[in-house]
Residue, then its C-alpha position, 0 to 999 in steps of 0.5 A: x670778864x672771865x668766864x673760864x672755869x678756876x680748877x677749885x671751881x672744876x673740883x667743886x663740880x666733881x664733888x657735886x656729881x659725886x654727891x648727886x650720884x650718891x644721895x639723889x634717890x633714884x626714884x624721884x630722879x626717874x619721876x623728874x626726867x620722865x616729867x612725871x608728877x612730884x608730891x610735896x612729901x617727894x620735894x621734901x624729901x629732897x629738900x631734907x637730903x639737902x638739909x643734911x648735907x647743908x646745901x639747901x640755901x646755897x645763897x645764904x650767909x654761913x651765920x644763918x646757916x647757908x652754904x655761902x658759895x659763889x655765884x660760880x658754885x651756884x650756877x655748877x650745882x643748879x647745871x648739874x643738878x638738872x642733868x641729874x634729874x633732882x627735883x626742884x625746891x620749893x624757892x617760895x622760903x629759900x630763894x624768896x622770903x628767906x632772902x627779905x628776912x635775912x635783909x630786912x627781918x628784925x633779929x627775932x624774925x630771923x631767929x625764929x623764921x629762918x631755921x624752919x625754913x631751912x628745916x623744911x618745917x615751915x613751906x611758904x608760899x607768895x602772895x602777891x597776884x590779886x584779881x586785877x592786881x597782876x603785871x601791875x601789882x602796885x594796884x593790889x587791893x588786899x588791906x590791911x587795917x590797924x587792931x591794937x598790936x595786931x593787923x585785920x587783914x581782908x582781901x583775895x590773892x590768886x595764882x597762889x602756887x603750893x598754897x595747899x602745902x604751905x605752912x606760911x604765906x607772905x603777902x603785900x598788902x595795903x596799909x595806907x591807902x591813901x598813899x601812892x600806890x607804891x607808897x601804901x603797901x606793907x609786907x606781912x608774914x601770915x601763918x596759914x592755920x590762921x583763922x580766916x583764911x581759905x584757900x581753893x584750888x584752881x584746877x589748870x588745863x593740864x589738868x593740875x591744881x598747883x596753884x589756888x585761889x586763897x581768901x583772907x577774911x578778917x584775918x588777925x595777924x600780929x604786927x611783929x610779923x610785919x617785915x621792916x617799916x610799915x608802907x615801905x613794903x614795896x621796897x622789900x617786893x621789889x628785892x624780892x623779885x629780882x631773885x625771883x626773875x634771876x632764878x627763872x630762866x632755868x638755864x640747866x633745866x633748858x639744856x636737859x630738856x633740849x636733849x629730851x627733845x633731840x631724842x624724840x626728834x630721832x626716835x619719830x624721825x623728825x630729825x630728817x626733816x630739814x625746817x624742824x632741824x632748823x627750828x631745833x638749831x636756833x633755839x640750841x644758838x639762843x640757849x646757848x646765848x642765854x646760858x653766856x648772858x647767864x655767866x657774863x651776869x654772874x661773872x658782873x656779881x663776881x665782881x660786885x656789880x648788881x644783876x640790875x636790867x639783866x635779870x628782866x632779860x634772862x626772865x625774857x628769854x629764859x621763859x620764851x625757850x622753855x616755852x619753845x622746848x615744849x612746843x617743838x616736842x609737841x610738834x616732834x611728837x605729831x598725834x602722839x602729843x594729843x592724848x591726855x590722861x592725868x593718870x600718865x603722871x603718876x609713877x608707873x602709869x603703862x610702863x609695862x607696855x610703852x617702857x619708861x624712857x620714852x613716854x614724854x608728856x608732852x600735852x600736860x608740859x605744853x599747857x603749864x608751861x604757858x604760864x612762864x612769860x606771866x609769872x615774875x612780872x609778865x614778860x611785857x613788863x619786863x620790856x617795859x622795865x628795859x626800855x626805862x633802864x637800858x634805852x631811857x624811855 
């Protein structure tokens, strides 16, 4: 294993600060590093830079327009990416969906799905979690019954993240259902302006209402929007949520954020405490095993080898420290975390009295960031997935 940096992946890192520096505008970058609220036309504005520059599906074969780097190239540019404060891409098409389609899509599917996605003309969201139908997904109860050349899809989803924004849904639904759970389940791609279908904002602690509740009422969805074979869809989630899981631990994201926290440590003189700096010091250790786990990963599929039970381990500790980043600023922080106003979000809010650079939202960012041991598997079923995989229980 070889984890040493190539100077071509070195110069490779200088072209993407080069071209960070350059093209990021500084307003969204100042949004991202201040913790402050992203609008969708904010995301996409980014999402087209990179478009343009055709780096926004960095993991993509050339032949549907993807950039095609290294596992290498991917890591350097998400590092330095986060050190810069770019927003975040909306993953649901890109990392998600896209994928599924470029693997399992019939030629007309990709002919027609992909380049949108890359456009950002079309933004997807998941569907997936149900009512009762979460960490054990298989039991999902959304059905989908055969009309002619089309599928009448009734059901419910939950947790649906940018729902309100989305163009397009993909969705499991059940197909057969008097098949084993696993066996029953179909993968469809399901237009948002279909009639039928209603989405509801749940609005979360922080005050925030990324994620929705979305229903499907006798929902007319054609059958050549299906992915692959009918009943086989469980085959596709699963693909599916291994790059999901990989993308979860945030590594860059992490290291930023450590270096936010060591700033209001000094700046409220907790860095004199000597049990805090200890807490500080070992989640440093573990973000740094993380970020090696990372690299020995990507250096296995450098070599060809699939991520397998790593992914479940990097979704593990990837989520446990950013939820220890957050709980450590709010400790750092003392009384000054508990005050709350959603307002604090917006760009601009009090700057012209508490200056820009030190106004970290530390109670809204604590309360979200609960959510990240749940989501892509909770992180209880991934230790079930490692005890089945790594010690043959």
């Amino acid at each position: 294993m070889d984890l040493a940096y190539t100077k071509e992946e070195q110069e490779f890192r200088a072209e993407v600060r080069a071209f960070l520096k350059e093209k990021l505008p500084p307003d969204l970058s100042r949004k991202v590093l201040d913790g402050k609220h992203m609008t969708r036309d904010g995301m996409m504005r980014w999402h087209r830079i990179l478009f343009e520059k055709g780096w926004i599906a960095p993991a993509w074969p050339k032949e549907y327009g993807g950039a095609d780097w290294s596992i290498i190239q991917r890591h350097i540019y998400d590092e330095e990416a986060a050190e810069a404060g770019a927003p975040a891409v909306l993953p649901f098409g890109l990392v998600m969906c896209g994928p599924v389609i470029i693997k399992y899509g019939s030629d007309k599917q990709k002919a027609f799905f992909l380049p949108r996605i890359l456009s950002g003309e079309h933004v997807w969201c998941q569907g997936y979690s149900e009512p009762g139908s979460g960490s054990d997904l298989a039991s999902l109860k959304t059905k989908a019954e055969r009309d002619g050349d089309k599928y009448r899809v009734n059901g419910q989803k939950t947790w649906t993240s940018a729902a309100k924004w989305a163009d397009w849904i993909f969705c499991l639904v059940r197909t057969d259902p008097a098949a084993k759970k696993q066996e029953g389940i179909s993968f469809l791609l399901i237009d948002m302006k279909t009639p039928g279908i209603r989405v509801r904002p749940i609005v979360t602690i922080d005050g925030g209402a990324e994620v929705n509740e979305t229903f499907l009422d006798d929902v007319m969805v054609p059958v050549e929007n299906r992915i692959g074979e009918e009943n086989k869809g469980w085959t596709y989630a699963k693909y599916l949520l291994g790059n999901e899981r990989t993308s979860i631990a945030q590594v860059g994201g992490s290291k930023r954020e450590l270096k936010k926290l060591k700033a209001v440590a000094r700046a409220e003189e907790m860095d004199r405490d000597r049990r805090f700096r200890d807490k500080v010091a070992q989640l440093e250790i573990d973000l740094m095993g993380l970020e090696l786990s990372n690299l020995r990963m990507i250096a296995g599929l450098r070599d060809g080898r699939g991520p397998g039970a790593e992914a479940s381990i990097l979704k593990i500790k990837g989520s446990e420290i950013q939820q220890r980043l957050t709980e450590l600023t709010f400790e750092a922080l003392g009384p000054l975390a508990l005050p709350f106003q959603r307002e604090a979000l917006e760009e601009g809010w009090n700057e012209e009295i508490i200056g820009p650079d030190y106004a970290p939202p530390a109670a809204p960012r604590y309360f979200n960031m609960r959510k990240t041991t749940i989501y892509g598997g909770s992180n209880e079923i991934q230790k079930n997935i490692l005890a089945k995989a790594v010690l043959g229980l």
